[in-house]
N, C-alpha and C positions, 0 to 999 in steps of 0.2 A: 612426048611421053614414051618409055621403053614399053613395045609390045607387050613383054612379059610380065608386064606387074598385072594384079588382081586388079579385080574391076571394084573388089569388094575388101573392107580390112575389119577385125575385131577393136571394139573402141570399149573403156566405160565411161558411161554418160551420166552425167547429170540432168534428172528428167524432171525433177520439181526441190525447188530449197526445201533445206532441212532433212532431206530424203537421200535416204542411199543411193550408190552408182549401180545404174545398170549392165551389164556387160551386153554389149549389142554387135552385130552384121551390121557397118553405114558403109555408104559411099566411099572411096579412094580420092584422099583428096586432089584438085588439079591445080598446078602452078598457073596462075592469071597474069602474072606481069616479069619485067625483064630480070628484075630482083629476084624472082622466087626460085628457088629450090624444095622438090620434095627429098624430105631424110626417111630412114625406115628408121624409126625409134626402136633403141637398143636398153636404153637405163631410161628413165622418167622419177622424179626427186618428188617427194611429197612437202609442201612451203605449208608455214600458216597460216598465207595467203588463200591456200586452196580450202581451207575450212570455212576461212572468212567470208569468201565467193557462195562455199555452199551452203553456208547460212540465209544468204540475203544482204548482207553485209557490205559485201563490198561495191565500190564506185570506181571505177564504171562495169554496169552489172555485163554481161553477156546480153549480144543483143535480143539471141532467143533462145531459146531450152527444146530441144532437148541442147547439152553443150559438152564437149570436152574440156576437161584440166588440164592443170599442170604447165606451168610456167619454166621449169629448169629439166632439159632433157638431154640427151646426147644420144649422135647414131649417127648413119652414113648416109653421102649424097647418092642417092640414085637415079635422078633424073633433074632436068633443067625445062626453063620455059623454053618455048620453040626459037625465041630469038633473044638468047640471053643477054644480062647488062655486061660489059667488062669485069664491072665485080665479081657476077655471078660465075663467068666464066672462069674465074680463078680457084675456083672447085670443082674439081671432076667425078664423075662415078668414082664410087670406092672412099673417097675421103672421108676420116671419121674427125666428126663436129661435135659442137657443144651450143647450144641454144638459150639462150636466154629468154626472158620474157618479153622485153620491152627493147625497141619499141622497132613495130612490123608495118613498115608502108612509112617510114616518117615522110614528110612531106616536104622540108630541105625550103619550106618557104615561109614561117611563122618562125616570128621573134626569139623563141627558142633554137630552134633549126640555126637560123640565118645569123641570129644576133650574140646570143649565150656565150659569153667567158668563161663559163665554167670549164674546169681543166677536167674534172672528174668525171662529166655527163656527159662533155659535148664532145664530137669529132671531126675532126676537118674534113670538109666536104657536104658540110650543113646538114648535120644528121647529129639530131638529139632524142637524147632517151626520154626529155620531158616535150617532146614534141605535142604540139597541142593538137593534132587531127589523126596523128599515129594510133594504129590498134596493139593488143598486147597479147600475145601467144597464151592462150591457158588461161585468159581471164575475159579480156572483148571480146577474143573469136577463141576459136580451137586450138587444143595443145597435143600436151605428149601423152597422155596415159590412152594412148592406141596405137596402133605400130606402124602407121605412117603420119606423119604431117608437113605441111608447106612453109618453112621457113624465109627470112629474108635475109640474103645472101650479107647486105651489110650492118646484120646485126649478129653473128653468128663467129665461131673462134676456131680453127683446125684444131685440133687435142697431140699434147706432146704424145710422141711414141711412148713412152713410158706406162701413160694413164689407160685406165680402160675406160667404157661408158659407163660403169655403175660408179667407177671414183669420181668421173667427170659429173655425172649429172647435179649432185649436192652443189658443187661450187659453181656451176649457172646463174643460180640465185645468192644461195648461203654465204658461199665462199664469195663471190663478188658483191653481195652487200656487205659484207663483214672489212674485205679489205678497202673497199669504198669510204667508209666509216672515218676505215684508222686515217685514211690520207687526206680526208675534210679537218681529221685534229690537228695538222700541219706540226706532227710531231717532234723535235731533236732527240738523237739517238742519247739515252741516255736518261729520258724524260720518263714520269710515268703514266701509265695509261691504266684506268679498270673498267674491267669487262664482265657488264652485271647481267649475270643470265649464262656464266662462264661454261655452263658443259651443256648448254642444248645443240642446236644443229650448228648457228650462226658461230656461237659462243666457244666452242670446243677448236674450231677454225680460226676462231682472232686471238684465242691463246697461241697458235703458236704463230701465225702471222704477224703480232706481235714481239713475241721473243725474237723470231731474225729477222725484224727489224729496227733490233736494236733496241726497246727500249726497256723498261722496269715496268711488269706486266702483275697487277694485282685479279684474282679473279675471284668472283663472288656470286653466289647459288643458295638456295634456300629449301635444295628436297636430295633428299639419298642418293639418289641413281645418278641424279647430274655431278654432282659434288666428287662421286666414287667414278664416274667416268672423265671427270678434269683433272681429278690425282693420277689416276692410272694414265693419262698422256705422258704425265714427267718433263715437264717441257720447262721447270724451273719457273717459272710461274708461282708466287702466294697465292693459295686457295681458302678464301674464308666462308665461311657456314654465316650466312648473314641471321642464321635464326639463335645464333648463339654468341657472335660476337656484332659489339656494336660500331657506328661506321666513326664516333667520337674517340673512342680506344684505337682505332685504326691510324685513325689520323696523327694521334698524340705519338704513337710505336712510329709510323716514316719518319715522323718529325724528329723525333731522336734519333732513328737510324741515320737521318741528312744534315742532325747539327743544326737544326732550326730552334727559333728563340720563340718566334711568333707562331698564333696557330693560324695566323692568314697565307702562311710563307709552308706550311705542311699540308701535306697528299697528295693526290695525283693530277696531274694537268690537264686531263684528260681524261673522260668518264662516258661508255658507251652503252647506252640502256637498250638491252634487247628486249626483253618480258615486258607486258603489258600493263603489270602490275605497279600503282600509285609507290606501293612500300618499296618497291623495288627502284623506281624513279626516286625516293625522296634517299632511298639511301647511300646511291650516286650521285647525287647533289650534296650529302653532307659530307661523301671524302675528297671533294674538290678543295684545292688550294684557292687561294682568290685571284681573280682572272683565269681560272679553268673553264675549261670547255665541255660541254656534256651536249653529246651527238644523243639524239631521239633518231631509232629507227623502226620502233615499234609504234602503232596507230589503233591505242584501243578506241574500244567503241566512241568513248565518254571524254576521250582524252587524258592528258595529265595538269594537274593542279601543281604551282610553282607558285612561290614565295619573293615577293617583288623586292625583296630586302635579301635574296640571293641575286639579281640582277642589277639592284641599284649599290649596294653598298658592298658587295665581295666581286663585284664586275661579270656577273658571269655569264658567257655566250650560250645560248638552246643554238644548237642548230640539227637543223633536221637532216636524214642521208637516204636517200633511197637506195637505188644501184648503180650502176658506172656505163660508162662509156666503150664503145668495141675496143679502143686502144687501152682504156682499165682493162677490162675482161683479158685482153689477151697476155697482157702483162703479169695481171693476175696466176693463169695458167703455167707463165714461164717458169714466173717466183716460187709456185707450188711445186710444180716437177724437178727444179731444183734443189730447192728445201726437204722436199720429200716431205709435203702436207700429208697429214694422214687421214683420210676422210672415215671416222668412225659412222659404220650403217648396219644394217640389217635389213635384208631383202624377201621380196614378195614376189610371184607371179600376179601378172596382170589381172588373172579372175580371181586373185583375194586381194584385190584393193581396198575393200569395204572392211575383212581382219587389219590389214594394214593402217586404215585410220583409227580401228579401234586400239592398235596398241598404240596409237597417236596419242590418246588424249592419257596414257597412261602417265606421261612426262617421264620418259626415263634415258631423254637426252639424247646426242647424237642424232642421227638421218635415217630414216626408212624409204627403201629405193625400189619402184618397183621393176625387176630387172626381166627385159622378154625372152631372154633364154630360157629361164626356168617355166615347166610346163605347170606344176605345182605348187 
């Protein structure tokens, strides 16, 4: 550990569910193993992950409280464990990263780790993000909304020159489960895809990851703010008001537009539900074609209720998406700096995190990043 870092750092804590963060003096954290790197967090991404956690909500809880959040960060290496892994070694003081949540310590020895074919989770070198003994940045252990924390070397991305940490932090989580998503729909360029929940954080990100890549990108939203900040992208994208147009009328207008006779043969191929909401699922389900595919990556409480005569008799695939793999995420990062994703946010200093989630639940779309430059 470099002499000159503090002994001491400003964190906000969560000190009981349901209850506001505390802004507190803890400990500095210290690298424990050959993997580890501590970063000085620059940008920290608010998920709705993070509410879910401070509810009570989420599984697996933290193991004890008081805790840090925040699952999606970015900021630089400044120090390494005393006897770094090769990995780890491949990042030096000064390097500015990107952090994801998942997964920290995986253990490269459970049937996920060792076994997993998945192309989207898993990474060569037996390291998976559904590792079954792996903890998770901001949700098991400690995160980013304090201005240092202990990362693992091979869960973590370099940031194109281009990006800063307050663009980088949103797509840690947002932007790599969104592009996760599109690439479980195993789409042809040309096909279509809707993205129901279209201007919140996830949502406003897989419109345009979507469009350059290629395919026919329908988006759909059911509140002012999101709707008015998915038009204002312009990313050529249809944007429908699901609270005034219905998903039957949709389907019937593609079908025309594609020269379709049948209504099993019109809509989209592909249909990616972000919001939590039952209405919101059933109305991604209704503008699938048959054998379309509808990614769940939202996990309300209660779950979603589906209709077994949308799986037996229109073939239709549920499949679920978490987030991605180090080689997704990094790819991810490429695709964005090239493209020139545009990460719609608005930022907070670290001691108004608690204003921050309150214009959280306002829903008015896009990402709020708590950014530690600003002292205010």
């Amino acid at each position: 550990m470099a002499a000159s870092l503090p002994k001491t750092m400003l964190a906000q804590v969560l000190v009981d569910f349901g209850k506001p963060y505390e802004l507190r003096s803890v400990p500095l954290p210290v690298p424990s193993g050959p993997h580890d790197l501590l970063v000085k967090v620059e940008a920290a991404s608010y998920c709705h992950t993070d509410y879910v956690l401070a509810q009570g909500q989420m599984f697996p809880l933290p193991k004890q409280l008081p805790h840090i959040g925040c699952h999606e960060f970015a900021g630089t290496i400044v120090a390494h464990f005393e006897n770094p892994s090769s990995r780890a070694s491949e990042f030096k003081p000064g390097d500015k990263v990107g952090v994801p949540g998942r997964a920290f310590h995986a253990c490269g020895r459970c049937f996920e780790c060792h076994g997993s074919k998945d192309p989207v989770a898993h990474d060569d070198g037996n390291y998976s993000v559904h590792c079954l003994e792996a903890e998770n940045n901001g949700l098991s252990r400690d995160g980013g909304f304090a201005e240092y924390a202990v990362v693992d070397a091979r869960q973590i991305a370099p940031l194109p020159s281009s990006m800063t940490p307050v663009e980088a932090a949103p797509l840690m989580c947002a932007g790599l489960t969104i592009f996760s998503a599109l690439k479980r729909a195993k789409l042809q360029a040309g096909e279509r895809v809707g993205i129901i929940g279209a201007g919140g954080g996830l949502g406003h990100l897989g419109l345009q990851y979507a469009l350059k890549m290629g395919y026919k990108v329908l988006g759909v939203d059911a509140a002012d703010a999101p709707l008015a900040l998915a038009n204002d992208l312009n990313t050529g994208a249809r944007i429908v008001d699901a609270r005034r147009e219905k998903a039957a009328d949709i389907v019937q207008q593609l079908g025309l537009e594609d020269g379709k006779k049948y209504t099993a043969e019109m809509g989209v191929d592909a249909a990616i539900i972000l919001p939590e909401s039952q209405l919101a699922f059933d109305f991604g389900m209704a503008l699938l074609k048959a054998h379309g595919k509808c990614i769940i990556v939202s996990f309300p409480e209660h779950g979603f209720h589906f209709s077994a005569r949308d799986i037996v008799f229109r073939d239709i695939s549920i499949i679920g998406s978490l987030v991605g793999s180090n080689k997704m995420l990094r790819e991810m990062l490429a695709f964005s700096a090239v493209h020139r994703i545009q990460v719609i946010s608005r930022t907070f200093s670290l001691c108004r995190l608690n204003e921050l989630v309150e214009e959280y639940h306002k829903g008015e779309g896009g990402k709020l990043v708590v950014d530690m430059s600003r002292n205010q």
